[in-house]
C-alpha positions in Angstrom: 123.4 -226.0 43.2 124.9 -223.8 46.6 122.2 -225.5 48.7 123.3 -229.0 47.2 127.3 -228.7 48.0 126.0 -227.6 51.5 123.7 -230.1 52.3 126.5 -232.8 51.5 129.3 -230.8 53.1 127.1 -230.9 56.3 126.0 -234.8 55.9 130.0 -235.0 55.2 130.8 -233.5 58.6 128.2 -235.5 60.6 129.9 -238.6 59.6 126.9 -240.2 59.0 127.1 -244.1 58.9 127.0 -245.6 55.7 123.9 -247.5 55.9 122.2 -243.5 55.4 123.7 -242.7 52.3 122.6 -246.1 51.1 119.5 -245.9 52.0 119.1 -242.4 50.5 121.1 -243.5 47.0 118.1 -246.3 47.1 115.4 -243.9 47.6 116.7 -242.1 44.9 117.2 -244.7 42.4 113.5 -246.2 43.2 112.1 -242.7 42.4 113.6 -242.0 39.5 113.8 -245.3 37.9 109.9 -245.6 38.7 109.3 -242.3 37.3 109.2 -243.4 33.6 106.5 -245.8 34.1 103.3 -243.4 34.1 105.0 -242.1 30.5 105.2 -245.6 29.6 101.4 -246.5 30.7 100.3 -243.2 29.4 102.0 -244.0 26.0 100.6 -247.7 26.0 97.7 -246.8 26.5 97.0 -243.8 23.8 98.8 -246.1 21.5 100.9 -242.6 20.8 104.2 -241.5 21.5 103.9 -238.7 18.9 105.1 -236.2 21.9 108.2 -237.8 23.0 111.5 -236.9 21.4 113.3 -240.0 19.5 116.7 -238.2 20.0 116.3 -237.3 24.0 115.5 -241.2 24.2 118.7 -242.3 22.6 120.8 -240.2 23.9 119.0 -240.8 27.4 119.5 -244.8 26.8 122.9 -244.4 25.6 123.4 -242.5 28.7 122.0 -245.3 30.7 123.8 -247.7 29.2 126.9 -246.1 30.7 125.8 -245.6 33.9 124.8 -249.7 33.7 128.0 -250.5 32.2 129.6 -248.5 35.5 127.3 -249.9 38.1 128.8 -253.2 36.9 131.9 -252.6 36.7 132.6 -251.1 40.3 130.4 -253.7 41.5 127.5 -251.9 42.5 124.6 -253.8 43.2 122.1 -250.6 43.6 123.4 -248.8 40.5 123.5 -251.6 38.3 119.6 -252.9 39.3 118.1 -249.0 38.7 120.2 -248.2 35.6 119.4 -251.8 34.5 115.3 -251.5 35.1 115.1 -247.7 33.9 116.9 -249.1 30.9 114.2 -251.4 29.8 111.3 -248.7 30.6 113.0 -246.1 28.5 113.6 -248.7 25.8 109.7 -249.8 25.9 108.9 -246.4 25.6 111.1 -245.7 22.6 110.1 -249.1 21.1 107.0 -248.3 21.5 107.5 -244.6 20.2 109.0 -246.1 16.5 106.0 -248.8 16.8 103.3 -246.2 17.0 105.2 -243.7 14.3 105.0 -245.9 11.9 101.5 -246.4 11.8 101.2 -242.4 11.8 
């Protein structure tokens, strides 16, 4: 957490142009937004989701949801486009999760 506020206090005092912090707020929301897709292949695939917790994926989507909700209202095109895809993975998942838990 240290190392964090320092790193942005430094890129703060650099006066970096704006087009960076864009570019690494994209980065970011491309890796984590494509990070649920190997759970979501894995999960099609074994045609199980018996690992994955129902609660952390509602309260994960709810908190999605917000940060959608957000992105739209401030008018951010980047926040709204990763919150709105890493909604719908974490959805498939968890539809997925209460399809295959039922047959279980």
């Amino acid at each position: 957490m240290i190392a964090l506020t320092l790193v942005a206090g430094l890129l703060a005092r650099w006066a970096m142009p704006h087009w960076v912090f864009d570019w690494i707020g994209s980065t970011a929301a491309i890796c984590t937004t494509l990070s649920f897709l190997p759970q979501l292949m894995r999960v099609w695939r074994r045609k199980s989701a018996r690992d994955i917790s129902l609660v952390m994926f509602l309260l994960f989507s709810f908190g999605v949801s917000c940060w959608l909700v957000y992105g739209i209202g401030i008018g951010s095109g980047p926040i709204t486009a990763a919150n709105a895809v890493t909604l719908a993975l974490a959805l498939a998942i968890l539809a997925l999760k209460l399809r295959y838990d039922r047959r279980q």
